[in-house]
C-alpha positions as CSV (number, residue, x, y, z in Angstrom):
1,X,0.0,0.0,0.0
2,X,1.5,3.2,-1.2
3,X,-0.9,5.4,0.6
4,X,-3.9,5.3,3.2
5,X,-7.1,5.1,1.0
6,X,-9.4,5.1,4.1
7,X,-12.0,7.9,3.9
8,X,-11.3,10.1,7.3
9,X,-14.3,8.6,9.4
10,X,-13.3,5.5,9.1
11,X,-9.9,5.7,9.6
12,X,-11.1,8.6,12.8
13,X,-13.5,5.5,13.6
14,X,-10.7,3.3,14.0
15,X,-8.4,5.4,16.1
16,X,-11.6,5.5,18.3
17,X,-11.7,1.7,18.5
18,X,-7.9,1.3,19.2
19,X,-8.6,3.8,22.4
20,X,-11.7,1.8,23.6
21,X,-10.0,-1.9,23.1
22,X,-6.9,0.0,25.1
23,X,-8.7,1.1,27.8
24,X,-11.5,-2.1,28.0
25,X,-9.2,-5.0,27.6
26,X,-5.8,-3.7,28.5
27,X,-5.9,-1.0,31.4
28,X,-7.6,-4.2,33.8
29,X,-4.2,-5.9,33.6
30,X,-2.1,-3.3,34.1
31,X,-1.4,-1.6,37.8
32,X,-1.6,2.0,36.4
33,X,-2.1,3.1,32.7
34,X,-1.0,6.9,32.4
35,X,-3.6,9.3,30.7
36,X,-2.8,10.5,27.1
37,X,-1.0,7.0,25.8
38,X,-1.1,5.8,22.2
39,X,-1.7,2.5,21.4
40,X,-1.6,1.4,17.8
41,X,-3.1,-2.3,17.5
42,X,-3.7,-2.7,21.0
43,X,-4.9,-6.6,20.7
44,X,-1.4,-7.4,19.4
45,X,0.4,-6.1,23.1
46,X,0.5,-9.4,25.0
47,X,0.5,-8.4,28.9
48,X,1.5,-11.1,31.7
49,X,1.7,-11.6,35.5
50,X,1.7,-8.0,37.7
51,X,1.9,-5.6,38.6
52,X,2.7,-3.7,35.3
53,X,2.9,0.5,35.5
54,X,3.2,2.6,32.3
55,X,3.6,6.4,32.6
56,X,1.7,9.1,31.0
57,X,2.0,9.8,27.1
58,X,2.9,6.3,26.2
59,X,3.1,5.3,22.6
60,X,3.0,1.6,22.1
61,X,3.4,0.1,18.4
62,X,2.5,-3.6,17.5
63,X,1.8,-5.8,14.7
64,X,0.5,-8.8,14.4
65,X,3.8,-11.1,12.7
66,X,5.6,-8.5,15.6
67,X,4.1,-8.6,19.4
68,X,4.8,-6.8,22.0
69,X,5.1,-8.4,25.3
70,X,5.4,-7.6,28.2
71,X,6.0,-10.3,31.6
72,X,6.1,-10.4,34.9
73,X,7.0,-13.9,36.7
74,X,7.0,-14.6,40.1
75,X,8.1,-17.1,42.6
76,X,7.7,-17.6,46.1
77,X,11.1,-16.1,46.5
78,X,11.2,-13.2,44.3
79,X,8.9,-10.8,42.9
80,X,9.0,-9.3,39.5
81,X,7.6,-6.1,37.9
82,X,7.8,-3.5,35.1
83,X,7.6,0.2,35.8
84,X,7.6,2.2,32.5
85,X,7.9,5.9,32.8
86,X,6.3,9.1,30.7
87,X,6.3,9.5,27.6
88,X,7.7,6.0,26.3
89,X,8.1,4.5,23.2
90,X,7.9,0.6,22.3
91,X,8.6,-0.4,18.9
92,X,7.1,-3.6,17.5
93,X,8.7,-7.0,18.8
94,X,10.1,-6.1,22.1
95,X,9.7,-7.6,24.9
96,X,10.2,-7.1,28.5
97,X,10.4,-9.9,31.1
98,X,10.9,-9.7,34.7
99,X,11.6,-11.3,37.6
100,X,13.5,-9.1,39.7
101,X,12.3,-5.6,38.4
102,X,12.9,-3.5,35.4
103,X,12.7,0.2,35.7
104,X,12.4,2.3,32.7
105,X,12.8,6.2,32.8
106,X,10.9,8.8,31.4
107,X,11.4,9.5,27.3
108,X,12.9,5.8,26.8
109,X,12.7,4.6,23.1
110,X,12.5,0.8,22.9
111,X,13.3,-0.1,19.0
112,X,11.8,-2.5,16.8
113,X,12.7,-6.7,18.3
114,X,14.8,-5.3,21.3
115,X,14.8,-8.0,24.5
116,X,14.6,-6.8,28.3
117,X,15.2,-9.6,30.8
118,X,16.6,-9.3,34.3
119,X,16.8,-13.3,34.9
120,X,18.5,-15.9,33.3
121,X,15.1,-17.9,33.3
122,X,17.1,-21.5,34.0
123,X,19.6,-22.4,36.4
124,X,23.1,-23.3,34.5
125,X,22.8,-27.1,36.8
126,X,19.5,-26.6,37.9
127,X,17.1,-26.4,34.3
128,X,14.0,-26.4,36.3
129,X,14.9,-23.5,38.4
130,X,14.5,-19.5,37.9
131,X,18.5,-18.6,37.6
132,X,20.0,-15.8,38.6
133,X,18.0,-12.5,38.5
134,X,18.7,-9.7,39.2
135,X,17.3,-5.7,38.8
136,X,17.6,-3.6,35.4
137,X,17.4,-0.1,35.9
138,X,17.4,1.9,32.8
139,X,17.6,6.1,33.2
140,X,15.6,8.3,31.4
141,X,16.4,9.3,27.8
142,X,17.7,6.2,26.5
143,X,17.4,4.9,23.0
144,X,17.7,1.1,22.7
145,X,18.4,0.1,19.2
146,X,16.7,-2.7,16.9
147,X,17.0,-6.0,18.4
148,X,19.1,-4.9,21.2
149,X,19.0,-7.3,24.1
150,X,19.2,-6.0,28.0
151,X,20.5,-8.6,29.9
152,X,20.0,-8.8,34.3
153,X,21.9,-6.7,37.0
154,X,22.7,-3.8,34.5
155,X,21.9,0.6,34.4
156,X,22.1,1.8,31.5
157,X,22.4,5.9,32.3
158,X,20.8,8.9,31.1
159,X,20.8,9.9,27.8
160,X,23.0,6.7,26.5
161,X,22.2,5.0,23.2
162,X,22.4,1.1,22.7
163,X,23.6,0.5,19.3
164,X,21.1,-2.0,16.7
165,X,22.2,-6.0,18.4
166,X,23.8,-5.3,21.1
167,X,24.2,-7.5,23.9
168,X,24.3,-5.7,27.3
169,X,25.9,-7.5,30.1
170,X,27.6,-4.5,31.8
171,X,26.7,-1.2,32.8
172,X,26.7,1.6,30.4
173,X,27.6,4.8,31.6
174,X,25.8,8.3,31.1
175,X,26.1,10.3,28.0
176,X,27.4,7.5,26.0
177,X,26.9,5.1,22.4
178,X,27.4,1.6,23.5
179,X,27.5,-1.3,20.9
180,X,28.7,-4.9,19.9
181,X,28.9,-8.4,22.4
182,X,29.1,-7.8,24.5
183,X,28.4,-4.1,24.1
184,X,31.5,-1.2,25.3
185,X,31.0,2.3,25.0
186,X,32.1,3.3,22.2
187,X,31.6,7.3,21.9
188,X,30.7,9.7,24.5
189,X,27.5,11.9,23.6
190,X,28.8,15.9,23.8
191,X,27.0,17.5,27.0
192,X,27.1,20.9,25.2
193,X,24.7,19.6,22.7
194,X,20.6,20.3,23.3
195,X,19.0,16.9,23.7
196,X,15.0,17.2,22.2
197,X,13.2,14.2,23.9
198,X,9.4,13.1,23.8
199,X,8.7,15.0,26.6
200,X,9.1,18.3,24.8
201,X,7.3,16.3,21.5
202,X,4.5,16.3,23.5
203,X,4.4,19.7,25.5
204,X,1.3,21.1,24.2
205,X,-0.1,18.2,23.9
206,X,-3.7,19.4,22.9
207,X,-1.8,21.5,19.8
208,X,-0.3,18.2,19.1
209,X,-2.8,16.4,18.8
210,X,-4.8,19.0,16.6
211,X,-2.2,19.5,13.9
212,X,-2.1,15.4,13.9
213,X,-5.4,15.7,13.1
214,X,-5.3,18.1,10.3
215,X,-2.8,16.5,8.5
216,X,-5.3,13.3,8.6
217,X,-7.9,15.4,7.4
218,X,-5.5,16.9,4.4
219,X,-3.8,13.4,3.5
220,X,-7.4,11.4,3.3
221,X,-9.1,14.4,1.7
222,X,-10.7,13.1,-1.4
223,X,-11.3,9.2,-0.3
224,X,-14.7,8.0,-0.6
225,X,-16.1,5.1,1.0
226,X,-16.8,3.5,-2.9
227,X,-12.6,4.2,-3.5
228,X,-11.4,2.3,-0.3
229,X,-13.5,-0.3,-0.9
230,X,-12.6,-0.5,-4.7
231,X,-9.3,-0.6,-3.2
232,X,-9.5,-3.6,-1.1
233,X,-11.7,-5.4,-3.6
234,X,-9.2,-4.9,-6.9
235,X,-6.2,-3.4,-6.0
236,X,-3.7,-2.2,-9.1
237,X,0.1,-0.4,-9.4
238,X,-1.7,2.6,-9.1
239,X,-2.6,2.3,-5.9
């Protein structure tokens, strides 16, 4: 599909739907769901186990050949959970799993297939057992990169960027690009430099959300329900 050939009700329609299936079959499994969040194809976000907090402004992307998921799993000795702060974004295919805890700042960007585990999930000897676990604490403003994985006991600090497949084992200090396996710093992020996050994406949020709008409006302008469906029906190059 080269373009979006839905007429602007329907596709407005839809965006209503995606908020309703958010807040009727999602928010019950979660310990707190922050207002103004985004969820694009809610019913493809897998949630498990508690308790589960996401911060305001949220913006959550799956698909359905790419799930997010998100995991909590408990036994009688330890007790996992996910805190996710403000103004997050999770990319298709991640996943987050805990046993022990993961904390996630505000204005954290979560990339397309990146893993978050704080256990080991099976004992080296011991197969049946949890493994080692222990706390992930990652600060706010950090970027993971595509199909990054975030392995247990490690920060990551503010403002640092995981390079696409790394494989975290180590801390990563503040203020720096970290890549490879396992991953190193590799350049240190200049503190003169203005850093524009989410937060300040989203700090009129009403104007935001108005102008989003508009361009909706502008882009589907001319689509009639009798095009979209001669669309779906027989689709050709020019579409």
């Amino acid at each position: 599909m080269r373009r979006d050939h839905r007429p602007f009700f329907i596709k407005n329609a839809f965006l209503k739907w995606q908020r309703f299936y958010t807040e009727h079959f999602l928010r019950p499994h979660l310990e707190s769901l922050g207002d103004g969040h985004n969820f694009i194809k809610p019913w493809y976000i897998e949630v498990f186990g508690a308790p589960i907090e996401i911060g305001e402004y949220a913006t959550i992307i799956a698909t359905s050949d790419n799930k997010v998921r998100l995991s909590v799993w408990s036994d009688s000795r330890r007790q996992g959970r996910i805190d996710i702060g403000r103004f997050g974004l999770i990319c298709p295919g991640a996943r987050i799993s805990s046993a022990s805890g993961v904390f996630i700042g505000d204005n954290c960007m979560i990339a397309h297939g990146a893993y978050i585990t704080d256990s080991d999930w099976h004992d080296v000897y011991n197969r049946v057992a949890f493994g080692k676990t222990a706390p992930i604490r990652i600060e706010k403003n950090v970027w993971i990169g595509d199909s990054a994985i975030i392995c247990k006991g490690v920060t990551i600090g503010v403002n640092s960027i995981i390079g696409a497949g790394a494989v975290v084992v180590d801390s990563v200090p503040a203020n720096s690009i970290a890549a490879g396996n396992p991953a190193k710093p590799v350049k240190q992020l200049d503190p003169g430099e203005p850093l524009t996050t989410r937060e300040h994406w989203y700090a009129d949020p009403d104007t935001l959300l108005r102008g989003i709008d508009q361009i909706d409006r502008q882009m589907l302008q001319g689509n009639t329900v009798r095009h979209w469906l001669r669309y779906l029906l027989f689709p050709s190059k020019r579409d």
